[in-house]
TIPANU-968103 format. One record per residue: x, z, y of N, C-alpha, C in turn; chain. Coordinates in Angstrom, 1 decimal, padded with zeros to 4 digits. Example, Ala and Ser with C-alpha at 12.3 -4.5 7.8 and 13.67 -1.06 7.14 Angstrom:
<sites>
SITE     npx     npz     npy    capx    capz    capy     cpx     cpz     cpy  mol
SITE   013.2   007.8  -005.7   012.3   007.8  -004.5   013.2   007.8  -003.3    A
SITE   012.8   007.1  -002.2   013.7   007.1  -001.1   012.9   007.9   000.0    A
</sites>
This chain:
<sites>
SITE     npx     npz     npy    capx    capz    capy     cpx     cpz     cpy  mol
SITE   066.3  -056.6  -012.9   065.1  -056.3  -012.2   064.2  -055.3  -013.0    A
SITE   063.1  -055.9  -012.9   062.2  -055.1  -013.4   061.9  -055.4  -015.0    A
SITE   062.2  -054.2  -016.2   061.9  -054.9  -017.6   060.4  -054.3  -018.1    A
SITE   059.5  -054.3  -017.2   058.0  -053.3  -017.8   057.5  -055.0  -017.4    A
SITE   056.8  -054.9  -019.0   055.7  -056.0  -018.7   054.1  -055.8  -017.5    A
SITE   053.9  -057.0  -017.4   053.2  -057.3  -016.3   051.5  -056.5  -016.6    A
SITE   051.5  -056.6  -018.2   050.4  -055.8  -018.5   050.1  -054.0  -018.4    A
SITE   051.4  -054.1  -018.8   051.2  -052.5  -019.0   051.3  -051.7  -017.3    A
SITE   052.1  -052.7  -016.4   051.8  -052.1  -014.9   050.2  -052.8  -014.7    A
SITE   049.6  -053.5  -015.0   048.2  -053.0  -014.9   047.0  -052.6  -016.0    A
SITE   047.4  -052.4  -017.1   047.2  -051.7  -018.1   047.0  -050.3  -017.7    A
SITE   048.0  -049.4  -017.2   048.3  -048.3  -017.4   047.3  -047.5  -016.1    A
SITE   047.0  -047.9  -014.6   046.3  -047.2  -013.9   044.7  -047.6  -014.7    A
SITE   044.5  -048.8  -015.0   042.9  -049.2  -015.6   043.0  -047.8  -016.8    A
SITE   043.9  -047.6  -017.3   043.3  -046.6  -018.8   043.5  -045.0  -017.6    A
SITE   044.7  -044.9  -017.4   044.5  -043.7  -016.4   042.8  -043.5  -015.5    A
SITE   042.4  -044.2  -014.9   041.2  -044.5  -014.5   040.3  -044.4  -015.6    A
SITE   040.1  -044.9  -016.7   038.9  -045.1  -017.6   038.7  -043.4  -018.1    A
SITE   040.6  -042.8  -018.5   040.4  -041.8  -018.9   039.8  -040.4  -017.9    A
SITE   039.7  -040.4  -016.7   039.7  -040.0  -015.6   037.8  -039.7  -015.9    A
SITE   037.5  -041.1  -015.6   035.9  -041.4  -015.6   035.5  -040.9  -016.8    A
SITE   036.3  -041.0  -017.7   035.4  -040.5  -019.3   035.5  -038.9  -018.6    A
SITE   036.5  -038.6  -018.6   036.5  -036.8  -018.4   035.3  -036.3  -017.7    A
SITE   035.5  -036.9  -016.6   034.3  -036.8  -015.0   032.7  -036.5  -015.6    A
SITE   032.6  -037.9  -016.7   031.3  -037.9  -017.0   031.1  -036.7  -018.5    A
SITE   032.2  -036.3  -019.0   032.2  -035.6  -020.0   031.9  -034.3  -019.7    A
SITE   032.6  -033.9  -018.5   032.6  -032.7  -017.3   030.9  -032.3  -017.1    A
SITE   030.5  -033.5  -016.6   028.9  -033.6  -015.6   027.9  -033.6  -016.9    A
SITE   028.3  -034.0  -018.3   027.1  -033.6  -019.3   027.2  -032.2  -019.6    A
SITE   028.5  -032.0  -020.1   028.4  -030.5  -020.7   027.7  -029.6  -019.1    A
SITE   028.3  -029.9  -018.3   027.4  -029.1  -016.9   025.8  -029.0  -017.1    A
SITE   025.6  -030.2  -017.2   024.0  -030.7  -017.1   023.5  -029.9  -018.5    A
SITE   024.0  -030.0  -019.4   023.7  -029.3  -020.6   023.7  -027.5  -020.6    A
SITE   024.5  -027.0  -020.0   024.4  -025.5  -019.3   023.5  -025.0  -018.4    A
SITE   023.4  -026.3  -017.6   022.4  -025.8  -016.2   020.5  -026.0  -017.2    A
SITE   020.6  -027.0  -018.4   019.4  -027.1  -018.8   019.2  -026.0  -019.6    A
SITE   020.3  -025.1  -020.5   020.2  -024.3  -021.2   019.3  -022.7  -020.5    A
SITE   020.6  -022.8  -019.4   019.7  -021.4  -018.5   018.1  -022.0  -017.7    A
SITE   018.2  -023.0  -017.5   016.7  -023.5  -016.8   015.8  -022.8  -018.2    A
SITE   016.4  -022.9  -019.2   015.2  -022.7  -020.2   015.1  -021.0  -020.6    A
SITE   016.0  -020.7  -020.4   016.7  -019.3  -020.5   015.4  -018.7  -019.5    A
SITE   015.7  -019.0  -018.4   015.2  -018.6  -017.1   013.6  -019.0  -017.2    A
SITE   013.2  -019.9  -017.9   011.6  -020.2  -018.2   011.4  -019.4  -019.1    A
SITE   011.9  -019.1  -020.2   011.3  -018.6  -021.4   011.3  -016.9  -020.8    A
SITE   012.6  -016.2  -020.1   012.1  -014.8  -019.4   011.4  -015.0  -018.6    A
SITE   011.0  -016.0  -017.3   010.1  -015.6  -017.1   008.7  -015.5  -017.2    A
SITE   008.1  -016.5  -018.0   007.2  -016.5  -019.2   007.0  -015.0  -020.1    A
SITE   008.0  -014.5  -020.7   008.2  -013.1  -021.6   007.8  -012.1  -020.4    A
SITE   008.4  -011.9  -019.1   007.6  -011.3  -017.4   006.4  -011.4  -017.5    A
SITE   005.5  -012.5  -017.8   004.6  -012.7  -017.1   003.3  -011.9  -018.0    A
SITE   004.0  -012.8  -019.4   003.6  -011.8  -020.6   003.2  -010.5  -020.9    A
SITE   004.3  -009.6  -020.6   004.3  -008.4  -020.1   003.6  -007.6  -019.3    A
SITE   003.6  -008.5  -017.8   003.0  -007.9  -016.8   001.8  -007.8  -017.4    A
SITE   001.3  -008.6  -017.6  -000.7  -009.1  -018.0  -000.6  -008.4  -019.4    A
SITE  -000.1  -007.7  -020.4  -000.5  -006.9  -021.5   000.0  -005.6  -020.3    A
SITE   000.4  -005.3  -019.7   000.5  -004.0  -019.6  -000.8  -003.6  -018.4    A
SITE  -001.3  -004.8  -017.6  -002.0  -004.8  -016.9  -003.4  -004.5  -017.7    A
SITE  -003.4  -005.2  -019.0  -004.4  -004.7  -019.7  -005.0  -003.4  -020.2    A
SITE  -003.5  -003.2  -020.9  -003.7  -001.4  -021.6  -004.1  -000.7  -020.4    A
SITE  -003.6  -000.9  -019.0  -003.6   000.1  -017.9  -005.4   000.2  -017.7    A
SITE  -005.7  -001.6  -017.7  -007.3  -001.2  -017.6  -008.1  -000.7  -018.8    A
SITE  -007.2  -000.8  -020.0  -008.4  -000.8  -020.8  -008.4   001.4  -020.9    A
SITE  -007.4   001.5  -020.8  -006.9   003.2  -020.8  -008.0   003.5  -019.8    A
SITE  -008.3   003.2  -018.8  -008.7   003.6  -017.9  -010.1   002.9  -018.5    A
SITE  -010.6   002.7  -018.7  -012.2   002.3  -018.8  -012.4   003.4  -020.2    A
SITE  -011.1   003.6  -021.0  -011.3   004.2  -022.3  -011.8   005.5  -021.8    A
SITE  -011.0   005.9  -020.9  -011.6   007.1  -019.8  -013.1   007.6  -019.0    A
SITE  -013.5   006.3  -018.5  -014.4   006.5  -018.0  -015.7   006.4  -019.0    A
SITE  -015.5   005.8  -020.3  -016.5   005.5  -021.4  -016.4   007.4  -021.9    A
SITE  -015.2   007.6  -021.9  -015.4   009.2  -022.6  -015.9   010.0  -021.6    A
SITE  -015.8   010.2  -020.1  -016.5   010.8  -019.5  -017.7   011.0  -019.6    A
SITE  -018.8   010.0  -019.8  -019.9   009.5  -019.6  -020.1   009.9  -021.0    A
SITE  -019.6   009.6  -022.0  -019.8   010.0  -023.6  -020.1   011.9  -023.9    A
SITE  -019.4   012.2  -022.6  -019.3   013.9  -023.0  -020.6   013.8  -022.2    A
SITE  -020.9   013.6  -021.0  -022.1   014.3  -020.2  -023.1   014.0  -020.7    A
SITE  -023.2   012.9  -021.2  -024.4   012.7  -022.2  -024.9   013.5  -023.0    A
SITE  -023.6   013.7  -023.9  -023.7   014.5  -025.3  -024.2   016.1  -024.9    A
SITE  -023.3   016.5  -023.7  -024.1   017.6  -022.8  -025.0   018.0  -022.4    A
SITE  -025.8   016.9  -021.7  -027.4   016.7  -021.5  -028.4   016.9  -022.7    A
SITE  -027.9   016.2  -024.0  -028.7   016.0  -025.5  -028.1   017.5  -026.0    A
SITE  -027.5   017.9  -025.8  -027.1   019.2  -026.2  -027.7   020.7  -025.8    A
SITE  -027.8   020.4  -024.6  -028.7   021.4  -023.6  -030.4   021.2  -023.9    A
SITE  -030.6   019.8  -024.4  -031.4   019.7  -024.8  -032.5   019.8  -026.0    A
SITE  -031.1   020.1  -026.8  -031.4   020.3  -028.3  -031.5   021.8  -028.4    A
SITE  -031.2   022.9  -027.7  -031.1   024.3  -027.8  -032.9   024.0  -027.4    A
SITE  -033.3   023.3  -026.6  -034.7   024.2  -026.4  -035.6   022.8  -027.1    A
SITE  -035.4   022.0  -027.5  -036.4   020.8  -028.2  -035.7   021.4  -030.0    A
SITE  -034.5   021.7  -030.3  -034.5   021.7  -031.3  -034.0   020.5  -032.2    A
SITE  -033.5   019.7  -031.6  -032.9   018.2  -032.1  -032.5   017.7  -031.1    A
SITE  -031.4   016.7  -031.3  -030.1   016.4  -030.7  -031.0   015.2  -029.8    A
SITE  -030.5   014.9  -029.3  -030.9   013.7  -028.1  -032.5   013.2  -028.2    A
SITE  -033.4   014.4  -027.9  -035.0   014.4  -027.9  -035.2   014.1  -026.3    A
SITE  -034.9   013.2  -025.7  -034.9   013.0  -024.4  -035.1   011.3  -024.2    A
SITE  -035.5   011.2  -023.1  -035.5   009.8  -023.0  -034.5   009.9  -021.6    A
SITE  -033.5   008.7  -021.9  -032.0   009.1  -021.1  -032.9   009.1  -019.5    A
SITE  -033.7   008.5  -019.0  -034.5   008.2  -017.3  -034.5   009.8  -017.2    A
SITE  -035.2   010.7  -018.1  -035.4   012.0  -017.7  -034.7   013.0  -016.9    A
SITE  -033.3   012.9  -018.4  -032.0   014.0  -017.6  -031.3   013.8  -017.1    A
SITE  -031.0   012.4  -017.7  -029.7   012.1  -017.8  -029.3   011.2  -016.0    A
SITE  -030.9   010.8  -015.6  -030.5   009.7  -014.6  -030.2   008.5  -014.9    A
SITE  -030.6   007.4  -013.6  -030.1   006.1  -014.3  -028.7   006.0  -013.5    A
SITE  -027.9   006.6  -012.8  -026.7   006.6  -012.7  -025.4   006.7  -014.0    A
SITE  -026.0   007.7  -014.9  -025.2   007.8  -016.1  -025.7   006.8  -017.2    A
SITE  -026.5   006.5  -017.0  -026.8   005.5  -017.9  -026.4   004.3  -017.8    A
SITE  -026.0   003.8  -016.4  -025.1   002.9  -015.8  -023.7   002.5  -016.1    A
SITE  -023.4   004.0  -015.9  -022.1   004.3  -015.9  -021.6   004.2  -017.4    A
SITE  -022.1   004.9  -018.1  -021.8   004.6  -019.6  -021.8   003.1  -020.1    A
SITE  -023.3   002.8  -019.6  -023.0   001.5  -020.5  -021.7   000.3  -019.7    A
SITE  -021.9   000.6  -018.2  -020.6  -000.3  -017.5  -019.2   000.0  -018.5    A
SITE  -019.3   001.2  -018.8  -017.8   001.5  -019.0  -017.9   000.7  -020.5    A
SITE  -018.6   000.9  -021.1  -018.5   000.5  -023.0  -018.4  -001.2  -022.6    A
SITE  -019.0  -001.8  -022.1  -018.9  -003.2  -021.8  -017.8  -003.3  -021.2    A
SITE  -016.9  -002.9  -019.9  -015.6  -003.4  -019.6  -014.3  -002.6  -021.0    A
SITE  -015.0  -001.8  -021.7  -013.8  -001.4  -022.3  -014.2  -002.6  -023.8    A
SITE  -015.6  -002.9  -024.0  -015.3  -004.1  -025.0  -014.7  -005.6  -024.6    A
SITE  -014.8  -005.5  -023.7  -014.1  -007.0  -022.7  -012.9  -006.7  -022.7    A
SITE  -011.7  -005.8  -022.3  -011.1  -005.7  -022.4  -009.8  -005.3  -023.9    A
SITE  -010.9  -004.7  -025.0  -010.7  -004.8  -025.9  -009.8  -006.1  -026.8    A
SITE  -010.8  -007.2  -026.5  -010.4  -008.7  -026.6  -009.0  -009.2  -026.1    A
SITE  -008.8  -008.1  -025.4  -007.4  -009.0  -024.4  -006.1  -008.4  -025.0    A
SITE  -006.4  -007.4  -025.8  -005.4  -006.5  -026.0  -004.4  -007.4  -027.5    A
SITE  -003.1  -007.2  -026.8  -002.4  -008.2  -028.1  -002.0  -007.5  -029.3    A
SITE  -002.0  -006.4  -029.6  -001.4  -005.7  -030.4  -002.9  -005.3  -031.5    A
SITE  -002.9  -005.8  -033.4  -004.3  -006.0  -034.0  -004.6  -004.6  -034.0    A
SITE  -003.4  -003.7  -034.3  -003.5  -002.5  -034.9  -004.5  -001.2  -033.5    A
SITE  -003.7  -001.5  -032.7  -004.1  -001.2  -031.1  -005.8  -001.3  -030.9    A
SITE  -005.5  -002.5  -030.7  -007.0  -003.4  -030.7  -008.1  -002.8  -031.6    A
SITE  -007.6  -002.4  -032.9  -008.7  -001.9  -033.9  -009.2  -000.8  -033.8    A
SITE  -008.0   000.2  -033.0  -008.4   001.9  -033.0  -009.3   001.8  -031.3    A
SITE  -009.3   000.5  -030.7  -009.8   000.7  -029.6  -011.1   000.4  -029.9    A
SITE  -011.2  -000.6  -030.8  -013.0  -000.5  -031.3  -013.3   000.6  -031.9    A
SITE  -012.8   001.5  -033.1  -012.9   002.6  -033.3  -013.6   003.4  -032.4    A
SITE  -012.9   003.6  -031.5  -012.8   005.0  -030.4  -013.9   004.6  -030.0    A
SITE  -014.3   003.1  -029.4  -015.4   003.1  -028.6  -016.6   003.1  -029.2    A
SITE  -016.3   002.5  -030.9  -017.6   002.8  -031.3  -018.0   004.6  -031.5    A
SITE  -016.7   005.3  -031.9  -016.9   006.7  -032.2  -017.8   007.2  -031.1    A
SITE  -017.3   007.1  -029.6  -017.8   007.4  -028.7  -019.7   007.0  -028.4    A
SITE  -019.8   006.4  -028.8  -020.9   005.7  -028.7  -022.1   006.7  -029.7    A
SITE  -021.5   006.8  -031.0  -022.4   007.1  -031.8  -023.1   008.5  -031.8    A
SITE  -022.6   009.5  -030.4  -023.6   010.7  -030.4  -024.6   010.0  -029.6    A
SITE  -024.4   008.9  -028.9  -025.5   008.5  -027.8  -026.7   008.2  -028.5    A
SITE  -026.7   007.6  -029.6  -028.1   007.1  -030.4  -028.0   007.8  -031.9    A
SITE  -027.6   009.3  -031.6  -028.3   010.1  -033.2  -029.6   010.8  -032.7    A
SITE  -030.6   009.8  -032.4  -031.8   010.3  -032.2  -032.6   011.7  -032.3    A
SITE  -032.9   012.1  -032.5  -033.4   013.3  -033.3  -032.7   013.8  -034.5    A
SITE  -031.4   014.0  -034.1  -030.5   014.4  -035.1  -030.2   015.9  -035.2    A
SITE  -029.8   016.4  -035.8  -029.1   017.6  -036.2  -027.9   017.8  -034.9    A
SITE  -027.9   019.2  -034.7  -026.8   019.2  -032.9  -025.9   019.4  -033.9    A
SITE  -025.5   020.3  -035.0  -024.5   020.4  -035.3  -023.8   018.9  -035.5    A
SITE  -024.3   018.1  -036.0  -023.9   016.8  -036.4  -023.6   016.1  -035.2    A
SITE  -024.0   016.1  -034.5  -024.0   014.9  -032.8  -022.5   016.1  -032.6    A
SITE  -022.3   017.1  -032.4  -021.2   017.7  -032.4  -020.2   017.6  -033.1    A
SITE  -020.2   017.7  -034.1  -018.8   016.9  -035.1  -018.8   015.8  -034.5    A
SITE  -019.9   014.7  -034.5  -019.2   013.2  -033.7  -018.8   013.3  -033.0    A
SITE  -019.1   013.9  -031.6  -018.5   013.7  -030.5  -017.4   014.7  -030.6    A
SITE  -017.1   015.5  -031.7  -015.3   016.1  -031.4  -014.5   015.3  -032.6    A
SITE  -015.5   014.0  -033.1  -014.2   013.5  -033.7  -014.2   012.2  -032.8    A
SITE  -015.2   012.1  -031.9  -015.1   010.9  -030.6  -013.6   011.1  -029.9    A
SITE  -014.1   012.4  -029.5  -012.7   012.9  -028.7  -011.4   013.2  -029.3    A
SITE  -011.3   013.7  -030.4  -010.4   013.5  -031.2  -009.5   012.0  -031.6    A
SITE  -010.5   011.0  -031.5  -010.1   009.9  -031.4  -009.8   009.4  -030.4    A
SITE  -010.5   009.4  -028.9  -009.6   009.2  -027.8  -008.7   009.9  -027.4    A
SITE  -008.1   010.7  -027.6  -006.6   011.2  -027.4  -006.2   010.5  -028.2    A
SITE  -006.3   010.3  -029.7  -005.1   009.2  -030.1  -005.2   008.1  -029.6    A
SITE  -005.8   007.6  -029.6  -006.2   006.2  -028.7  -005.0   005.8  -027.3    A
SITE  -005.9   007.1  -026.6  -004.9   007.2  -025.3  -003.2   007.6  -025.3    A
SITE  -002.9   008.0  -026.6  -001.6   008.8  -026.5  -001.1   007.1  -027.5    A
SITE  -001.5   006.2  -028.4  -001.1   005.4  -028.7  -001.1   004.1  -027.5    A
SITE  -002.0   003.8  -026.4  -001.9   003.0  -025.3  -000.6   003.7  -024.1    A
SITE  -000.4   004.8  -024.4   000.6   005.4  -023.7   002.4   004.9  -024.3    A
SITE   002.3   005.1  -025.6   003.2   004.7  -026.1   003.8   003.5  -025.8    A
SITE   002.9   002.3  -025.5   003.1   000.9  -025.9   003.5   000.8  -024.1    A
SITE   002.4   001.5  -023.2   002.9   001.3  -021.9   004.0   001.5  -021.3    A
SITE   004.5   003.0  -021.7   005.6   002.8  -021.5   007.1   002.1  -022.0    A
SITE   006.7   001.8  -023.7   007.4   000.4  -024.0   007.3  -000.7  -022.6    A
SITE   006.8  -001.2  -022.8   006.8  -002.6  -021.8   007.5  -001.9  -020.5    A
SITE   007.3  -001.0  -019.6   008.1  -000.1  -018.7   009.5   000.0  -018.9    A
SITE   009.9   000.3  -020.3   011.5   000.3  -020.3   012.2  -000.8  -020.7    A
SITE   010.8  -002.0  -020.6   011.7  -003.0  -021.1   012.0  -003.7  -020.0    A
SITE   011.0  -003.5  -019.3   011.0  -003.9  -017.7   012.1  -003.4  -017.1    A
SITE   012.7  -002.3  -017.3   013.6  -001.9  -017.0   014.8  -002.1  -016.9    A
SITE   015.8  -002.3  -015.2   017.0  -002.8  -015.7   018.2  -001.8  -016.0    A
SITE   019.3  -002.0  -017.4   019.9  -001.9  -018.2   020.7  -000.6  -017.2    A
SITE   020.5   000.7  -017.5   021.5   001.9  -016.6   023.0   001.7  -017.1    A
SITE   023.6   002.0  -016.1   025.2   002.1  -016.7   026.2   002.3  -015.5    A
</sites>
């Protein structure tokens, strides 16, 4: 008849079975352990996205207010300039006179959204030339009774400073742009 003991015919499908189950559940961790790997994969870029979006969203405003602060910084210095050929000293005006309270608006709106934005910017080095620039910009506005030649050097080392400014916020924008970018090939 039969010479296999009674054990090992039910010994043998129980371990077949146990070894089955071990695999199955061995299978469904290392799974679970890949699917948590990319879940985190998948959180941390889109986090690094979101990152991104909102610093590039920044430089775009802060570029753009750095603009509008230098506009208002030249017409000013223009007005005080026009007005120093016949007073004889640099910004001998009281701004209501020439200048309007539109530009006076406009200037100060733009220096306040460009120091608010300032703050947001992540990059220290960035951030420092942007105080720079704004303060450079600023400083022909209150050389009172100054010398024109002098309110002139500041305001062409104002502007001298916002092109680097702007050509350094350009740099970094389009960084974040080609990183945003997907991989040609």
């Amino acid at each position: 008849m039969n010479d296999v003991p009674l054990w090992v015919t039910v010994a043998l499908p129980l371990i077949g079975y146990a070894a089955a189950l071990a695999s199955e559940l061995l299978r469904n961790g290392l799974q679970s352990r890949r699917d948590d790997a990319i879940r985190i994969r998948d959180r941390r870029e889109n986090m690094q996205d979101r990152r991104d979006q909102f610093e590039l969203e920044v430089l775009r405003n802060a570029y753009s207010s750095l603009n509008r602060l230098a506009r208002a910084a030249m017409r000013f210095h223009l007005v005080d300039m026009s007005v120093a050929k016949e007073v004889g000293s640099y910004a001998s005006r009281r701004i209501e006179d020439l200048t309007g309270a539109e530009l006076d608006e406009e200037f100060r709106q733009a220096a306040v959204q460009l120091s608010s934005e300032i703050e947001l910017v992540f990059d220290d080095n960035l951030r420092q030339r942007l105080k720079e620039t704004r303060d450079a910009l600023r400083t022909p506005s209150v050389m009172f009774h100054s010398n024109a030649v002098d309110a002139d050097r500041a305001m062409n080392k104002a502007v001298t400073a916002t092109s680097e400014t702007q050509e350094a916020l350009g740099v970094r924008i389009r960084e974040l742009y080609l990183q945003a970018a997907p991989p040609q090939g």
